[in-house]
N, C-alpha and C positions, 0 to 999 in steps of 0.2 A: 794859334797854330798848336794841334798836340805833342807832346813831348815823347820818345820813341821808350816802348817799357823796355828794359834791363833784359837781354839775352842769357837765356841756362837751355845747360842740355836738358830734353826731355829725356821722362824715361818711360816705362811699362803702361805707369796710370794716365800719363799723357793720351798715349795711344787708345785707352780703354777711353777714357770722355772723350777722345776727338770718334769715338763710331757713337759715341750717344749725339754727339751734337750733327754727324752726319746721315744717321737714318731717317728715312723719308724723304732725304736728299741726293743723296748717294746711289747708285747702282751697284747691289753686289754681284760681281760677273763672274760668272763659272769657271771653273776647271777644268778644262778641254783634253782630251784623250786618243788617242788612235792606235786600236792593236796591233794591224801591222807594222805601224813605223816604231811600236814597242819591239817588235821582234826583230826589225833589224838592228835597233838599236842594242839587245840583250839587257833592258829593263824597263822601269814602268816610267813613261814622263808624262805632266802633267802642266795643262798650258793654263796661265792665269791672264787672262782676256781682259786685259784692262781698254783694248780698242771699244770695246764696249760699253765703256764709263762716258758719261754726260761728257759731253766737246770731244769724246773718241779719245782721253789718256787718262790715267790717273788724277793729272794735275790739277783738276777738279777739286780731289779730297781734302787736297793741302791748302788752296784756297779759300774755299766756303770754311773749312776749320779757322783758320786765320780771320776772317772779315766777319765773321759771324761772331766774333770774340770782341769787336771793337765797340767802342760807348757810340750814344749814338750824336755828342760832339763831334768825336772824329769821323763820323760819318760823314759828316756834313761838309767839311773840308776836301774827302773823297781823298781817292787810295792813287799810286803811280807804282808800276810795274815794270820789267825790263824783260823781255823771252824771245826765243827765235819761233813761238806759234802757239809750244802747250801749255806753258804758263800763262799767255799772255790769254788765250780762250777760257782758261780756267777761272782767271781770275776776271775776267770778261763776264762771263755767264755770272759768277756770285755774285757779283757785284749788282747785276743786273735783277736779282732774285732778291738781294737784300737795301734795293735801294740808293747807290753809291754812285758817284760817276767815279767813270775807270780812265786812267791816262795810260796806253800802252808805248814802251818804247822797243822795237822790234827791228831786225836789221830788214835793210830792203832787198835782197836775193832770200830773205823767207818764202816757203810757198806760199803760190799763190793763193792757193785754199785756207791757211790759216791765217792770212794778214784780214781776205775777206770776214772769214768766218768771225774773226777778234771784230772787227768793225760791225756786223749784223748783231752781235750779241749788245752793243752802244754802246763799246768803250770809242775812246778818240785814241786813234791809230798815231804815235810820230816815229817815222822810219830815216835809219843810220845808215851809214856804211861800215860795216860789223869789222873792215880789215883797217881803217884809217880812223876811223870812233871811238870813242869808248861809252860803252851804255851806261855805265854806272855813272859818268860824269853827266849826262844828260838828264838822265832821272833824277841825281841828285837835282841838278839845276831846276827842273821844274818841281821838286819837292818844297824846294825854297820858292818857288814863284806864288806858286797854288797853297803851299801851306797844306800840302796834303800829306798822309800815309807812306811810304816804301813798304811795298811789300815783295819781300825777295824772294827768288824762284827756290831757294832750298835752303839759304844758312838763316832758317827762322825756325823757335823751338815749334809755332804755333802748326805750321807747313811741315815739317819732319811726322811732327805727330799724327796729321789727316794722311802725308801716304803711308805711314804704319798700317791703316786699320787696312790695307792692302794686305798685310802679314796676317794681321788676323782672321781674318776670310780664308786665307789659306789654311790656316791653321782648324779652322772650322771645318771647312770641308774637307779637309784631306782623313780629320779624325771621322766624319763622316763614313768616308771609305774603309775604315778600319786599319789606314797606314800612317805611317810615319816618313818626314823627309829626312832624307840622307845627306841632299844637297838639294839647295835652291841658291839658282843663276839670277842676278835681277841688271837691269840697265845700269850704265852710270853718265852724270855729267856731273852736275856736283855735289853728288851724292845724297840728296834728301830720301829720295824712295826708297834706297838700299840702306839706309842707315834706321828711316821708320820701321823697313819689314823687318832688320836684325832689332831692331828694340821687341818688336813683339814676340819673332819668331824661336831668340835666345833664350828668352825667359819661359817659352812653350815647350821648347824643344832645345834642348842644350846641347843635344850631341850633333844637332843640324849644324852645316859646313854652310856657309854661306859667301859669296862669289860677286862682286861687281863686276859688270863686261861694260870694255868701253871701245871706240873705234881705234886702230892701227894710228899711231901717232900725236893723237889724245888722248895717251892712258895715264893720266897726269895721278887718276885715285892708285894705280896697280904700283905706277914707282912711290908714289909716297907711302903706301904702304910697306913696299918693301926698302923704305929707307928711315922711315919713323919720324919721316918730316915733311912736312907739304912741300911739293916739287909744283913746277911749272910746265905747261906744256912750250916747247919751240915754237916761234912764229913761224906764219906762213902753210902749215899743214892744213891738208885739208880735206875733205871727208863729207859722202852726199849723207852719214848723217846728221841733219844739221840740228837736228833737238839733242844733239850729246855734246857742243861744241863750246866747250869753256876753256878758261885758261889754266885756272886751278880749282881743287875740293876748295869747298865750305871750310871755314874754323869748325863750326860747329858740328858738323856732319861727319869730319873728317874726326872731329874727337869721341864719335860714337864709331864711326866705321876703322878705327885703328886696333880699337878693345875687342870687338864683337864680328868682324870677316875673318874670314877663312884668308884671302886672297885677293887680286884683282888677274882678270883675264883678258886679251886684245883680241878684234878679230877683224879680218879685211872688209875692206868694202867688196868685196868676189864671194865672201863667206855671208856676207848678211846678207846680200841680196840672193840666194842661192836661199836663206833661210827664209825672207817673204816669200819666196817661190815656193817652200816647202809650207807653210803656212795658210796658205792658201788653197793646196791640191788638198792638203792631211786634215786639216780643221777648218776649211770654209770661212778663213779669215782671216784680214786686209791688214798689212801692218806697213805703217814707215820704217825707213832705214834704223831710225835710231827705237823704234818697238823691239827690232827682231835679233838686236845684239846678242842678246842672250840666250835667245834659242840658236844663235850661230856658234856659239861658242861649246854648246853640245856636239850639233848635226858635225863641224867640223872636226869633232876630236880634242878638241882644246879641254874640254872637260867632260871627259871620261864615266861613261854614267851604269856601264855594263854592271848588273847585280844589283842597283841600286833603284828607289825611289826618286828621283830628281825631279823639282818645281821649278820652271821657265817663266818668267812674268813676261808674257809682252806687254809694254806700256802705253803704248800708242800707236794708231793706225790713221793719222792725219798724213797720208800721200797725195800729192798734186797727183791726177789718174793719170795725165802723160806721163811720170816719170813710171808709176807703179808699171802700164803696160808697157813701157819698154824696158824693167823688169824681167818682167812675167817672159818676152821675147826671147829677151836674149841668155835666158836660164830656164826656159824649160826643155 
């Protein structure tokens, strides 16, 4: 059985070889635009399409960066994972590219789209009850059985660093445009994405403000931020979106995203769904609940973007099509 290597935070050069080891794997997804919603907004935003990364989210980058790092003993042993869909597709798909079997541990009220999609990619699917569970105890358990991998959904330096090269894409193309960001909103659950893009984006750009949005009642990163201590979120909450739904930040994440945000920002499940709505009239594209936090926390006024350049990542666009069109219904 392999031995688990020594956790550090990454930092700048991490994120630079995790886009060497992700090109030609990777999809660099564009930066989406629309004048008029800039006009009424009173500045320029800028949507970073990650629904169009391999499995439909980021979680791709962090994964293949991660699996693709391992000897190929540990290979052989094969990796175990725990996600409510976009980790669990992520590291589904790598795994699947590099040869591994995948054990996913996934609650069962995940959509139905990504339990299937994790299982067509040929990892072996084991589904919890996410309110009476605990995933970590079960992944552990079967890490010891199988003698395999953990591979965590964000507090791994290896996983922080592939969704970084998300920052640097932005970073590319916005100087592309001949602008600079003023503020970039990004997702949170337990903060790998938002701490990879603040590794790239800080050292790019320093005067950039940078923002984790998370949902009303899981904003476990925005109090710990504003208390300079990892908080917990209260049992029992609950929120349709379910790829944001942890109980607390990363060690790890948390001690990159307490130096290098801005802030944390909350926003209703009435404001994000109001945001896939706008997402989809404005730029032609499909996000889950837990994608569009962060362009909700614009559209809604939570952050305030008038005069400014502001970069929205949406992360993910894995919606079960029943919930998305009753959505779309009940918010256009």
């Amino acid at each position: 059985m392999p031995s688990s290597p020594p956790f550090e935070l990454p930092g700048y050069q991490d994120v630079i070889a995790a886009a060497h080891r992700l090109r030609g794997h990777a999809v660099e997804t564009p930066l989406l635009e629309n004048p008029l919603l800039n006009e009424q907004l009173g500045g320029r935003l800028l949507i970073k399409a990650e629904p169009l990364q391999r499995t439909g989210s980021f979680k791709f980058r962090g994964a293949y960066n991660c699996l693709c790092r391992l000897d190929q003993d540990t290979r052989d042993w094969g990796v175990v994972a725990y996600s409510s869909g976009n980790h669990a597709q992520g590291v589904a798909y790598a795994a699947r590219l590099l040869g591994i079997h995948a054990t996913i541990v996934m609650p069962a009220d995940a959509p139905a789209l990504k339990i299937e999609a994790t299982k067509a990619y040929g990892a072996e699917v084991v589904l919890y009850d996410r309110f009476e569970q605990s995933r970590e105890e079960i992944a552990d358990r079967l890490v010891e059985e199988k003698g395999a991998t953990l591979v965590r959904p964000f507090d791994d330096p290896r996983v922080i660093a592939g969704q970084g090269t998300v920052g640097l894409e932005i970073a590319s193309q916005i100087d592309e445009l001949g602008l600079a960001p003023d503020r970039v909103a990004v997702p949170c659950s337990g903060g790998g994405l938002v701490a990879g893009c603040a590794l790239a984006l800080s050292e790019l750009y320093p005067e950039c403000s940078l923002f984790a949005v998370e949902p009303e009642g899981h904003e476990d990163t925005l109090h710990s931020l504003a208390s300079g201590h990892i908080r917990t979120n209260p049992p029992g909450v609950r929120s349709f979106c379910d790829a944001l739904l942890v109980e607390r930040p990363g060690d790890l994440t948390f001690g990159i995203n307490r130096c290098l945000l801005a802030g944390g920002l909350a926003v209703s499940d009435k404001e994000t769904a109001e945001a896939m709505v706008t997402a989809f009239h404005h730029f032609k594209l499909v996000l889950e609940p837990g994608g569009a936090v962060a362009l909700a926390a614009v559209l809604s006024g939570k952050l305030h973007m008038e005069g400014t350049t502001t970069v929205v990542v949406c992360s993910g666009g894995n919606v079960d099509p029943e919930l998305f069109q009753q959505v779309l219904a009940e918010n256009s």
